[in-house]
Each structure stands twice: as structure tokens, then as C-alpha cells.
N, C-alpha and C positions, 0 to 999 in steps of 0.2 A: 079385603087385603090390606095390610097395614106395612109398609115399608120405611125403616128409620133410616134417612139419605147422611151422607156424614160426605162434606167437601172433605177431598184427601191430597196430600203430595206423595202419599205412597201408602200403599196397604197389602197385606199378603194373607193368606191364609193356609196353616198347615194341619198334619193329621199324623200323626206317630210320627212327627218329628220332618214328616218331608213338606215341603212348601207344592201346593197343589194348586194354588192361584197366587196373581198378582199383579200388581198393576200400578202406574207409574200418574202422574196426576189425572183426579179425574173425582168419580167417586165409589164411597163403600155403603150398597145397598143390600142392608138387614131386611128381609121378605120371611114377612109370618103371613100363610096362606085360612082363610077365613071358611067357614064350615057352607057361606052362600055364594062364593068363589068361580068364576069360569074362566073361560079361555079370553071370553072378552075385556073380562076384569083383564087380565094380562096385557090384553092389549093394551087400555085404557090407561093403565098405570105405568108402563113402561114410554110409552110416547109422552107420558107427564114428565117421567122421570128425566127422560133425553132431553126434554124441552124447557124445563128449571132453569129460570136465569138466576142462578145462585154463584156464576162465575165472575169476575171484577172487568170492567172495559176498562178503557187506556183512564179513564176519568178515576179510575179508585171505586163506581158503582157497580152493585151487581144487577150486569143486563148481558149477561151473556150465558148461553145454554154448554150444557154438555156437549150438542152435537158442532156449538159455535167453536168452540174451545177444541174441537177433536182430541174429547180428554176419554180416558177408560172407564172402564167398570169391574167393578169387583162384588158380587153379588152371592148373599150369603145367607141360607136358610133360618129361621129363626121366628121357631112358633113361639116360644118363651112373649113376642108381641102383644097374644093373645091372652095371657095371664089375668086373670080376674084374682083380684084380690081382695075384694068387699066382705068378702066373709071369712074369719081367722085368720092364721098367720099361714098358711101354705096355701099357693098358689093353685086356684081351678084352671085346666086349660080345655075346657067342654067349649069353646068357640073354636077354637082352632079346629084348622080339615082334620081331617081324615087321612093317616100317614100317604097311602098308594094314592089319592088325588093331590093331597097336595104337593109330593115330589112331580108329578106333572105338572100342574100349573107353578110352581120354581120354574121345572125345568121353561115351560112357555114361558113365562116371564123373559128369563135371559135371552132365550132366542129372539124373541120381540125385541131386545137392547140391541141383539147382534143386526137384525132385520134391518135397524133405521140408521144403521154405520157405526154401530156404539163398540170399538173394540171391547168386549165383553169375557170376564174369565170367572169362574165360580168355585165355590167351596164342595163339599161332597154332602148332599142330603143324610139325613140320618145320624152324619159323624161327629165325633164328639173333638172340635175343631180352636185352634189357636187363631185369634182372629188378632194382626197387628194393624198398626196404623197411626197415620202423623195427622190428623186433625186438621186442616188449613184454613184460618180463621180466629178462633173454631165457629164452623159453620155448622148444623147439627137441624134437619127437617123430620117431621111425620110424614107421610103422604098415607093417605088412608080415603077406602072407598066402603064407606057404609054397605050394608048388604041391602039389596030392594028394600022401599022403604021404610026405611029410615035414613033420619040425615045425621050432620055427625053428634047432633044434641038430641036427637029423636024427634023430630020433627019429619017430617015426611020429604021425600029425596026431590030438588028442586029444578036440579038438571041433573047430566052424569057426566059429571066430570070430577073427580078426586080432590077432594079437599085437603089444601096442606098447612102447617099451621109450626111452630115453631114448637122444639121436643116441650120445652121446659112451658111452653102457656098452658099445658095442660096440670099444670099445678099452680092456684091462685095464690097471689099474697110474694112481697119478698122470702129469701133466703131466711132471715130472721125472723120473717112470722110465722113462715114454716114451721121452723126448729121451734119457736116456741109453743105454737099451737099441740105440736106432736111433744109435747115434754119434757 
């Protein structure tokens, strides 16, 4: 399961124009469901997710959780996660589930948010969705849970707990070496 966490002061989500989720500070959890995926995976990664100190204490540090902050959720399908793109220019999505499991484990997922106090609202599976949002920070996480082992380099899984890692370290080098290296 690979979850992209984005701290929010507000985020909505709509579908032909109506707003079908939304939520007021807190955060906006992108959930691409993984082809070795279960219920405990849900578990696992929703108690990570509530429990991110990626919220500010009275000092300006972040050590405060979702559930500390009694902040929302806004939680939003998005196998696009699972995109491999090591071979030509269009995206493989052969890791991502399986449509009718992974609309259950989404749906687990959010229940799991709703379970641990996490006022929790979602987008609709399947739809083809307007996703807004005000960024606060910008703060911007992975959380992501290897499938049995493997770990998040391939290496063999060390404990289980979900490893999370900042969007952007998973591309080495500055901004500039980037751009240059790519052309």
C-alpha cells in the first residue's frame, strides 16, 4: 500500500461537479492499494497515518499527530501510486490490486481512520475526481508498506511497520541536477 499524506488547511473532493468529500484542517490521504495488500495492511497504515507527528507544537516543531491535533481526513483513491514507469513513456500499473479488492481495502482503510477518532470523509472509488487543496507548509509524505518481503530497497522486510520517507527523496540530486541530467 502506498499512501501520498499531504498536510492540509482544507481539501475537497468532487465528481460531476458536486463536492462529495471535505474536510477542514487535517490531512489529504492519496491511497493506491498494492496487488500483496490485506486488511491488516489497512490496519497498519492507517494507525501510522493518525499517529504522524507532522503537525507543529506550540514550539514551531512537528510533534504532533493527527489524532493530537483532532484534525480530519480526507482520503482519496489513487492507484496512479503504483505506475511503473521504467520501461517507455506510458505508464504500467500491473502492481496495483485488483479493481473489487482494492475498493475494499480503500474502503478498510478509511474505516481504520474513522475507528481511531480520525473524523474521516472520502472520495468515490473508481470516479474520475476533482481533488482541491491548500497544502499547509507544504508538507507532502510517502507512507508506503513493502509487500512481504521485501523492504523499501529490496532488501528483506525488517519489522512491519510502514516506512515513510519524504515525496521528493525518492528522486536523488537537486532540482538542477535533475533538469540536467534528464535534458
Amino acid at each position: 500500500m502506498r499512501v501520498a499524506i499531504q498536510r492540509v488547511t482544507r481539501a475537497k473532493v468532487t465528481v460531476d461537479g458536486e463536492t462529495i468529500g471535505e474536510v477542514g484542517p487535517g490531512m489529504l490521504l492519496l491511497v493506491g492499494v498494492g496487488r500483496e495488500d490485506s486488511e491488516e495492511t489497512c490496519r497498519r497504515m492507517a494507525s501510522k497515518a493518525a499517529r504522524l507527528r507532522i503537525f507543529d507544537d506550540e514550539a514551531g516543531k512537528m510533534n504532533r499527530s493527527l489524532l493530537d491535533t483532532h484534525g480530519q481526513a480526507l482520503v482519496v483513491s489513487q492507484f496512479t501510486l503504483y505506475a511503473d514507469t521504467s520501461r517507455g513513456l506510458r505508464p504500467s500499473f500491473t502492481n496495483a490490486g485488483e479493481p473489487t479488492r482494492a475498493k475494499e481495502l480503500y474502503e478498510r482503510f478509511a474505516s481504520e481512520l474513522s475507528h481511531l477518532g480520525v473524523p474521516t470523509r472520502t472520495g468515490r472509488f473508481g470516479a474520475h475526481m476533482s481533488v482541491e487543496l491548500v497544502n499547509d507548509g507544504p508538507v507532502t509524505l510517502m507512507l508506503e508498506e513493502p509487500s512481504q518481503g521485501q523492504g523499501s530497497r529490496g532488501q528483506g522486510l525488517q519489522d512491519s511497520s510502514p516506512s515513510t520517507r519524504p515525496l521528493e527523496s525518492s528522486n536523488p540530486g537537486t532540482l538542477s541536477e535533475r533538469s540536467a541530467a534528464s535534458g
